[in-house]
C-alpha positions as CSV (number, residue, x, y, z in Angstrom):
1,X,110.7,-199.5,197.5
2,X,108.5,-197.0,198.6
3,X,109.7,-193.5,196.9
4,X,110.9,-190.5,198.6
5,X,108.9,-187.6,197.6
6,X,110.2,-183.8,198.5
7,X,109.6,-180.6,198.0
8,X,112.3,-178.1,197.2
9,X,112.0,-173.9,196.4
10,X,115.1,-173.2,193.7
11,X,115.3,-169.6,192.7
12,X,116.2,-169.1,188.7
13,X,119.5,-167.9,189.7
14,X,120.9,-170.5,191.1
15,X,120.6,-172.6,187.8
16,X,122.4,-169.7,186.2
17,X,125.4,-170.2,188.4
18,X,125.4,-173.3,187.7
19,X,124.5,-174.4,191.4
20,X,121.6,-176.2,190.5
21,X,123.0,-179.0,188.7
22,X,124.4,-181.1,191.7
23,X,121.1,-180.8,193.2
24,X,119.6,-182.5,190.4
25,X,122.3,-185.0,191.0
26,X,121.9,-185.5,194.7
27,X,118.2,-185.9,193.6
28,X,118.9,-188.9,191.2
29,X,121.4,-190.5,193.7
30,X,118.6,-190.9,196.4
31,X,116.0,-191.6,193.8
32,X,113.9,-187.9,195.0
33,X,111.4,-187.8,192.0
34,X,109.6,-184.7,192.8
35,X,110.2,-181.4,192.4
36,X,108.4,-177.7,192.8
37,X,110.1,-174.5,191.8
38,X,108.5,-171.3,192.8
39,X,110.3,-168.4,191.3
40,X,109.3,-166.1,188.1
41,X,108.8,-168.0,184.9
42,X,110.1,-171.2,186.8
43,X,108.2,-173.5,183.6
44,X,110.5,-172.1,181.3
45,X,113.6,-172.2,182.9
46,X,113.5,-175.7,184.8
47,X,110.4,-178.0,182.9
48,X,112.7,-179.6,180.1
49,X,116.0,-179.9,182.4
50,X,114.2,-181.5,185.3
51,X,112.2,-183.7,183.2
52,X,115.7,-184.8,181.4
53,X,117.2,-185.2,184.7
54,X,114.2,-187.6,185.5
55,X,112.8,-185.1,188.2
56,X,108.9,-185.0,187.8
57,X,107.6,-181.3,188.7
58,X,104.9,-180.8,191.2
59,X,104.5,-177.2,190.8
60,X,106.2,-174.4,188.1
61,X,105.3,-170.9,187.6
62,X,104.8,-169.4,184.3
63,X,104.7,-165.3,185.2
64,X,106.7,-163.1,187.4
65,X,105.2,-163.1,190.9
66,X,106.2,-163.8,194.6
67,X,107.3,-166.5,195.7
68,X,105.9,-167.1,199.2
69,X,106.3,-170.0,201.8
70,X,102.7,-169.9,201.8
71,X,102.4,-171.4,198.9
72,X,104.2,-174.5,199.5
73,X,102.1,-174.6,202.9
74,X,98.5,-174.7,200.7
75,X,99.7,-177.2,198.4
76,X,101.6,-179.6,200.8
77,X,98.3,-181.0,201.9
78,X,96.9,-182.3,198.8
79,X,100.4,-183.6,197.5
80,X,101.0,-185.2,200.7
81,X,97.5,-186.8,200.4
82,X,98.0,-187.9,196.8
83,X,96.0,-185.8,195.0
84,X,96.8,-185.0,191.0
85,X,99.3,-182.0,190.0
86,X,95.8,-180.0,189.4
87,X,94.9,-180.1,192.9
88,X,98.1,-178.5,193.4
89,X,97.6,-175.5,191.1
90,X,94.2,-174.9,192.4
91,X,95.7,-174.8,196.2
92,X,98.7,-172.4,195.2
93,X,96.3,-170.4,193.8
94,X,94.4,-170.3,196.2
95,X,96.8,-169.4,198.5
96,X,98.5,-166.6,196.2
97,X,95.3,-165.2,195.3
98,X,94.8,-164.4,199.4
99,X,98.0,-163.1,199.9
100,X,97.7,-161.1,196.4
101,X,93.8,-159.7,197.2
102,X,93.2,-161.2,193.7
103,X,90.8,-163.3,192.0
104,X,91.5,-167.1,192.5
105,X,91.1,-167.7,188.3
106,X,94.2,-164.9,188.3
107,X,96.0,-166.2,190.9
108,X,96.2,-169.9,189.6
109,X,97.0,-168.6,186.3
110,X,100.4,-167.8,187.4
111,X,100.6,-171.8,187.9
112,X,101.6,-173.8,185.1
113,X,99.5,-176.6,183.8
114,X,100.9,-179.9,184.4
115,X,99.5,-183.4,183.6
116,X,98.2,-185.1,186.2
């Protein structure tokens, strides 16, 4: 069975009202095993509960900053294409450092590291 791969931006507050959890269970019903949150300090909020709920994370933030469509634009490609988690960071930084006018190195910093 091939599996179903998506993309989904979740803001913080809707975990805090509790509106996040059937979306984690709509996830498991139709076996969607990816996830990417972009919102401030999205690592700390969602990394443990989506990885519990057996929802691998694409793409987590780890400082307050703005979440653009942009960003899931840049890093579609290489996740569409099968490229490692890293590739992702690297594209999303990319991408926020242009919008930002910042250096690429800061700009991917507000990425969070995730195994390949």
């Amino acid at each position: 069975m091939k599996r179903q791969r998506t993309i989904r931006d979740a803001g913080r507050r809707r975990w805090e009202s509790q509106r996040f959890l059937p979306l984690v269970a709509s996830a498991l019903h139709h076996r969607l095993t990816y996830d990417c949150v972009l919102c401030c300090i999205s690592d700390r909020y969602f990394r443990e509960r989506l990885e519990d709920a057996g929802v691998r994370p694409v793409l987590l933030t780890t400082q307050l900053m703005y979440p653009g469509s942009f960003i899931l634009h840049d890093a579609l490609d290489p996740w569409l294409t099968g490229k490692d988690r890293k590739a992702l960071r690297t594209a999303a930084g990319a991408a926020y450092a242009r919008n930002q006018k910042i250096k690429t190195a800061a700009a991917t910093g507000v990425f969070a590291e995730l195994a390949p």
